[in-house]
C-alpha positions as semicolon CSV with decimal commas, in nm:
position;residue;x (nm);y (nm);z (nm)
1;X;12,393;11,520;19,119
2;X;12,308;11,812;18,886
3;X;12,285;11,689;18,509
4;X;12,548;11,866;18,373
5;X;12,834;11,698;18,604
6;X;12,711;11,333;18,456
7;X;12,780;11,477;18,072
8;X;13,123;11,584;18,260
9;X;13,174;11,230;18,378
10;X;13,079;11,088;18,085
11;X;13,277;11,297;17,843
12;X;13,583;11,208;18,070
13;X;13,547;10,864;18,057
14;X;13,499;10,877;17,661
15;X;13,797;11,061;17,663
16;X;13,965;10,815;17,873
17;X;13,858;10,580;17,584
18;X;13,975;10,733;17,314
19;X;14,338;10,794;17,427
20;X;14,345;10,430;17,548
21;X;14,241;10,300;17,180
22;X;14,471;10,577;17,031
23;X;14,772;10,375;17,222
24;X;14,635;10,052;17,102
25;X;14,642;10,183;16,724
26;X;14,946;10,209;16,667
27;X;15,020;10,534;16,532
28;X;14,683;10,502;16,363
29;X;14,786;10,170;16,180
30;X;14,499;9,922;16,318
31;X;14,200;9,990;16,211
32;X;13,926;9,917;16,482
33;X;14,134;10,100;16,755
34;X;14,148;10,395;16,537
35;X;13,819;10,352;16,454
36;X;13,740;10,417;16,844
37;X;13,996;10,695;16,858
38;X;13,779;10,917;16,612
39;X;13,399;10,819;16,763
40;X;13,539;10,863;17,109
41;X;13,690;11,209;17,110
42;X;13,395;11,330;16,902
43;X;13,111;11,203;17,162
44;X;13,329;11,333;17,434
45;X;13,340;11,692;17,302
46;X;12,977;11,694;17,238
47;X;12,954;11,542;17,645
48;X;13,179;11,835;17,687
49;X;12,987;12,110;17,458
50;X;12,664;12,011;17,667
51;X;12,847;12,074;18,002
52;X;12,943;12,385;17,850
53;X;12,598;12,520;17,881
54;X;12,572;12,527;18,256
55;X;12,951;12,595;18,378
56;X;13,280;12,796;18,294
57;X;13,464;12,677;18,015
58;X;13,824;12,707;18,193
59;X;13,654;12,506;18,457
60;X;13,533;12,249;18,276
61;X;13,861;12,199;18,055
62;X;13,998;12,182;18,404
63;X;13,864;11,890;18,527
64;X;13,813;11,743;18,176
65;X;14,200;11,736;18,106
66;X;14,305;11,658;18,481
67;X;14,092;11,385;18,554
68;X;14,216;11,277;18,193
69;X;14,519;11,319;18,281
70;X;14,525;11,067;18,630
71;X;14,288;10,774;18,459
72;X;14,545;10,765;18,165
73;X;14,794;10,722;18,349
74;X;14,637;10,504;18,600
75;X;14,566;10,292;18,246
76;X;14,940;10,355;18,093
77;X;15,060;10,187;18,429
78;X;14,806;9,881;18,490
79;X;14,723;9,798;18,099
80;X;15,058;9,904;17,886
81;X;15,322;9,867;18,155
82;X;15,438;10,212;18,185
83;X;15,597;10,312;18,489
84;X;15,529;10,619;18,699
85;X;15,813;10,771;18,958
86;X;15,736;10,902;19,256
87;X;15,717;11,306;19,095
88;X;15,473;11,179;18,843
89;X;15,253;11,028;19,108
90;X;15,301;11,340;19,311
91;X;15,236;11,607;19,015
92;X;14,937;11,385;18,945
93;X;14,842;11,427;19,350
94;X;14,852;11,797;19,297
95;X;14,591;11,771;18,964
96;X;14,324;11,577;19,213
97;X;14,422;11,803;19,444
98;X;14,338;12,136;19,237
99;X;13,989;11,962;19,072
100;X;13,887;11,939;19,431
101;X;13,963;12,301;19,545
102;X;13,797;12,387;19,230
103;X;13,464;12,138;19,283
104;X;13,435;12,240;19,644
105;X;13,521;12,583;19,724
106;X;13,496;12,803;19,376
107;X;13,187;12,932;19,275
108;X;13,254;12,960;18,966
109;X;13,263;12,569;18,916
110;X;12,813;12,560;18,873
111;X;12,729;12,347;19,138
């Protein structure tokens, strides 16, 4: 797996991170969480920034939000409780769907 779709990984799953703490804080009212918040969004655009070196940035926002997008709420639903209908689940079918059209058939995704 080329190096630059590991930083994209990673800076997903920090991502991930960070919007799962910024849940947990509160509105920014506990301290650790938000703590978290701040260090994880900033090492996950710099994970990001590096990706940006070797592929598109449309692309990489791409997969970057969308894959954001399906492990939050994945996270929202197992963790916090929040319920998804059957559209969201759908609409979030349709993300996975597009990152994978993108990944395997565009050329512009630098792979």
């Amino acid at each position: 797996m080329p190096v630059h779709y590991i930083y994209l990984i990673i800076a997903v799953a920090a991502e991930t991170i960070g919007t799962t703490a910024l849940q947990a804080s509160q509105q920014f009212s506990k301290l650790l969480p938000s703590i978290i918040v701040l260090f994880a969004y900033g090492f996950s655009f710099y994970m990001m920034g590096l990706t940006l070196k070797h592929m598109p940035v449309g692309i990489v926002y791409a997969i970057w939000s969308g894959l954001g997008i399906v492990f939050i709420a994945a996270i929202g639903y197992l963790v916090f409780r929040q319920s998804l209908d059957l559209p969201a689940v759908f609409g979030m079918g349709l993300i996975i769907t597009g990152i994978l059209v993108i990944h395997l058939f565009s050329k512009s995704s630098g792979h």
